[in-house]
N, C-alpha and C positions, 0 to 999 in steps of 0.2 A: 448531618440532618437526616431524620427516618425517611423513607420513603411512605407512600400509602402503602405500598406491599406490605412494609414491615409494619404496620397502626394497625393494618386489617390481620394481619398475624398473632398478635398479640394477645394473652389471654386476659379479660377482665379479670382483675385482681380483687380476693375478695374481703384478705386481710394480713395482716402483716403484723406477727408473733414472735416477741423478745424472752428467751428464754433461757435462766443457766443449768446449767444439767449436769452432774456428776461424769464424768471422763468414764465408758464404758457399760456406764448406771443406768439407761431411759429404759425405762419398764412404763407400761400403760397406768399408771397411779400416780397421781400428785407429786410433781407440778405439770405434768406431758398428759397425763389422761384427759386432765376437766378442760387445759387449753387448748388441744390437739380436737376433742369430743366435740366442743361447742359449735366446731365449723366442721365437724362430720369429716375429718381425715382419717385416715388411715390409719391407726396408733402402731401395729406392728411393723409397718414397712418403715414408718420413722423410726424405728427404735433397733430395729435389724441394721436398717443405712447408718445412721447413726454413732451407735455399739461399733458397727466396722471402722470409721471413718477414725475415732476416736480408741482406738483400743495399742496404739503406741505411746499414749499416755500413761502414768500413774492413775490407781483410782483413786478417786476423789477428789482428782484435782478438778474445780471449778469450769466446765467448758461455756462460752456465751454463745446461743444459738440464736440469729435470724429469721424467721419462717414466712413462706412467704407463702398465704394459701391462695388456688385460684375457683373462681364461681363452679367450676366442674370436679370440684372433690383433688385437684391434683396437686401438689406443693412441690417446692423446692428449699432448701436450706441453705446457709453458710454457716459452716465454725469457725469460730473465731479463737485465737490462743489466749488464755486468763490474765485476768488483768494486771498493769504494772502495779498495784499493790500488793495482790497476791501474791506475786513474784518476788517483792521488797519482803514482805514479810516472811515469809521461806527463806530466805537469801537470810534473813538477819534473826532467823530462830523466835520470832515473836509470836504473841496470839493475837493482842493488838495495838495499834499506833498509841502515840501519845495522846496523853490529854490535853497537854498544854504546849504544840508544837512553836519553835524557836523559842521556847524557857526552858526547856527539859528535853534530853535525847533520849531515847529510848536502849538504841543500838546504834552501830556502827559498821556501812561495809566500807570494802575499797573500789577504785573505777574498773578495777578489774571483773567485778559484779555487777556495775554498771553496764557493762560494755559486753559481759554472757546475755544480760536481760535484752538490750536493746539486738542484738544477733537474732535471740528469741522471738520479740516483737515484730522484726525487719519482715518474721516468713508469716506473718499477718495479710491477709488481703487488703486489707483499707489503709495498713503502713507499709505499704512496697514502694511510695513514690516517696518517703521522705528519707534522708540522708540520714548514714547512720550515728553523724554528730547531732543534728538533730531531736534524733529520739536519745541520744545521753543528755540531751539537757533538758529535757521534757521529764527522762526518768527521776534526772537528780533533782529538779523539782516538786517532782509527786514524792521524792522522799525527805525531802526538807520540809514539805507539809504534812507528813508523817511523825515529824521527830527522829529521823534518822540520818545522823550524820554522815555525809560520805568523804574519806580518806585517801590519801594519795596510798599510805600503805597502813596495815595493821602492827 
């Protein structure tokens, strides 16, 4: 439970900014300029921290950012690693899911893809507390509603 130290500590928050952003990519111009602008932030120190945090990545891979700005101009972020379809679709060479998931497969991996993705996902901040059998059958359900079949082996 907070104490009053920590409520009187706390900065009023003044909004809280979902955003994907190219791995390595945040430059001040759309989609970071107009939504970073609008609440008077910083654009180059988000895009320098950023660029750093994010540059053991591939370009282009999709990164999903949190923002969290406060009444005094100052923000904080989390990254977060791309999502498990992203990863499905990489994984199985496609551009996109099926149209007609459980009548038609698209692709096919094995659990052995399963099981790199959810390793992947594990070093997520908000999936550290679920077990790694868990997120294989979270994965292989985002990919069964994709159309893509998963295999004991190829």
């Amino acid at each position: 439970m907070a104490t009053l130290k920590d409520a009187a500590a706390r900065k009023p928050v003044l909004a809280t900014i979902r955003l994907i952003v190219p791995a390595g990519a945040a430059r001040p111009a759309p989609p970071v300029g107009p939504a970073l602008g609008f609440y008077r932030l910083n654009l180059m120190a988000f895009c320098k921290d950023f660029n750093a945090r994010t540059q053991k990545y591939k370009a282009d891979t999709p990164m999903q950012v949190t923002l969290t700005a406060y009444k005094d101009s100052t923000f904080e972020f989390v990254v977060k690693s791309p999502s498990v379809s992203w990863f499905l679709k990489k994984a199985a060479g496609i551009e996109t899911a099926s149209s007609r998931p459980g009548h038609s497969n698209v692709s096919s991996l094995t659990l052995h893809h399963v099981y790199e993705i959810a390793k992947l996902k594990q070093a997520d901040p908000f999936c550290k507390h679920m077990s790694l059998e868990a997120l294989c059958k979270s994965i292989i359900g985002t990919a069964n509603s994709m159309g893509i079949a998963i295999v004991k082996d190829l």
